[in-house]
N, C-alpha and C positions, 0 to 999 in steps of 0.2 A: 504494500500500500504506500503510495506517496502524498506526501500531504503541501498544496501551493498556498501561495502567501503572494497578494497582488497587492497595490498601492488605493484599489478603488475598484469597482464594478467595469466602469470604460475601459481600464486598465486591462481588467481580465479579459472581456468581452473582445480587446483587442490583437491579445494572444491567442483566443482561440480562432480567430476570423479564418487562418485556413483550413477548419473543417467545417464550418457554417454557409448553409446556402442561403442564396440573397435573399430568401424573403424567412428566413428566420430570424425570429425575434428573441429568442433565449439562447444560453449555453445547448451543447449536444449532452442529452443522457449516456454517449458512449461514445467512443471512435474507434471503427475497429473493433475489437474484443477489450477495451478498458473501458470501466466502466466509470463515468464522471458524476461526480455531487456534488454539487453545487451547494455548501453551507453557507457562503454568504457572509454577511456580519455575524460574531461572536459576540454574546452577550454574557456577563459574570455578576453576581453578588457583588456590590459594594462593603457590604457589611451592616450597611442602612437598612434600616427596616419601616414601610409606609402601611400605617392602619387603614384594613379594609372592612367593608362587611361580613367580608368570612373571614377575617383576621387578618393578623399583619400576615403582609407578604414584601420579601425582600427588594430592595431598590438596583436595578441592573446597569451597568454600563459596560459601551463595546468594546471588544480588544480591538486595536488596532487591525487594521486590512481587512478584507475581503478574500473569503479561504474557497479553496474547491481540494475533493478531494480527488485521488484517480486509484484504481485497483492495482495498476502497475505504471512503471515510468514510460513517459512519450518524451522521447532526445529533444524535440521541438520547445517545449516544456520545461524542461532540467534547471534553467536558469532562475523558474520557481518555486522550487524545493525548499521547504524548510526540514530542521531535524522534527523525527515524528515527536508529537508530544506526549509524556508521560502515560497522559491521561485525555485522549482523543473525546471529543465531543460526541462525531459520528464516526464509526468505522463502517465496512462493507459485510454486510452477512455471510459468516463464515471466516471472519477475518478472523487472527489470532486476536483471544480474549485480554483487553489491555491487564492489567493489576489495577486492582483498586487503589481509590488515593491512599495515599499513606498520611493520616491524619495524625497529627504532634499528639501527643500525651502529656499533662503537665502534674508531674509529682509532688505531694510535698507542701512545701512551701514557695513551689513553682505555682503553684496553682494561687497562691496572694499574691504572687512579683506581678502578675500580671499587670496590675491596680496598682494606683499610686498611694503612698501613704493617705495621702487623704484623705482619697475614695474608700478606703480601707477604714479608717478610724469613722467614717460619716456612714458607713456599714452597720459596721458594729454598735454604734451608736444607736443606730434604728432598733438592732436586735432588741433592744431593751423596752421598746413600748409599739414592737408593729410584730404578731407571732407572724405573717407571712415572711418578711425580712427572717424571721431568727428562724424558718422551718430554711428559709432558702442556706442562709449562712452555716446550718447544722449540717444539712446535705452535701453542700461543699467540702465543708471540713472533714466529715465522715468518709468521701468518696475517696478511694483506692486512687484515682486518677480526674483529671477535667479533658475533654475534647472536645471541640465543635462538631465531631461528627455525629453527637449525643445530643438530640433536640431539645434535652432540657436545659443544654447551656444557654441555646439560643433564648427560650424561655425565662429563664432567670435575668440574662442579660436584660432583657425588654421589661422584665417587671422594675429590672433597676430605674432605668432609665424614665420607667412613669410616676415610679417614686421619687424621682428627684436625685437620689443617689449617684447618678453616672449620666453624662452627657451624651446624644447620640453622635457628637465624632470622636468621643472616648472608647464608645462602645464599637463606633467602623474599626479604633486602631487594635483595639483588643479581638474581634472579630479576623482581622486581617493578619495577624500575629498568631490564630491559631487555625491557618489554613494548611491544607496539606501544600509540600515545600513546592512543588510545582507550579503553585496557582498563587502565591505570595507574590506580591507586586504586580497584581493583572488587577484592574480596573475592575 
């Protein structure tokens, strides 16, 4: 599988123009025996989270370029290669199965470094006259490990933040600090 990285949609659209007939209007689903996908814009979790009807749902923005993918290399092509990514958006059916992310574990007193002291002490502080805060901060403490791959970080994170306790671009940085290592620093 090879994975392109274009500057723009005209871009791509203009690399592919020797296998497009004149009155097509898209990329080719295939050339040849390769088969082409067109993923387009990449969208990621900022870390942000916007209150909805059915609940928060996460705030996206794009990775840079405009991606396609193809089932095998076209020489024509090659000059848009990237390295594949860890962790592939879309692969091709049947493709080899990527590896899951590998999501950070914070032990310890990893798991308070995150927070700044005085998000920490404005915590604990709460503990003492709000039992959800002190059910949340017991949890924590209790837990063998913290991940974001565990929905109830995300959870806790948002009840801080509508308690006042953590701000939500405290919570982007702490959210972005516990992604897997591949997707840290992507938008």
């Amino acid at each position: 599988m090879r994975f392109l990285k274009f500057d723009s949609k005209p871009i791509a659209r203009a690399a592919f123009a020797p296998w497009l007939s004149p009155q097509a209007v898209e990329i080719p689903s295939s050339i040849g025996t390769v088969a082409v996908d067109v993923v387009g814009v990449i969208q990621r979790p900022t870390g942000e989270m916007l209150d909805s009807p059915d609940g928060p749902v996460p705030v996206l923005a794009p990775v840079p370029g405009y991606h396609i993918n193809l089932s095998e290399r076209i020489p024509e092509l090659q000059q848009y290669e990237i390295e594949p990514p860890a962790i592939p958006d879309r692969v091709f059916a049947g493709s080899e199965n990527p590896a899951p992310p590998a999501w950070p574990r914070f032990f310890g007193n990893q798991k308070l470094d995150l927070f700044t002291q005085a998000e920490q002490l404005a915590v604990v502080t709460a503990t003492m006259t709000d039992p959800v805060v002190k059910l949340l901060y017991d949890r924590l403490l209790g837990s063998a490990y913290l991940t974001y791959e565990d929905a109830e970080t995300e959870q806790g994170l948002a009840m801080l933040v509508d308690k006042g306790l953590l701000t939500t671009g405290r919570k982007a940085e702490i959210v972005a600090a516990m992604q897997p290592l591949d997707r840290q620093g992507v938008a």
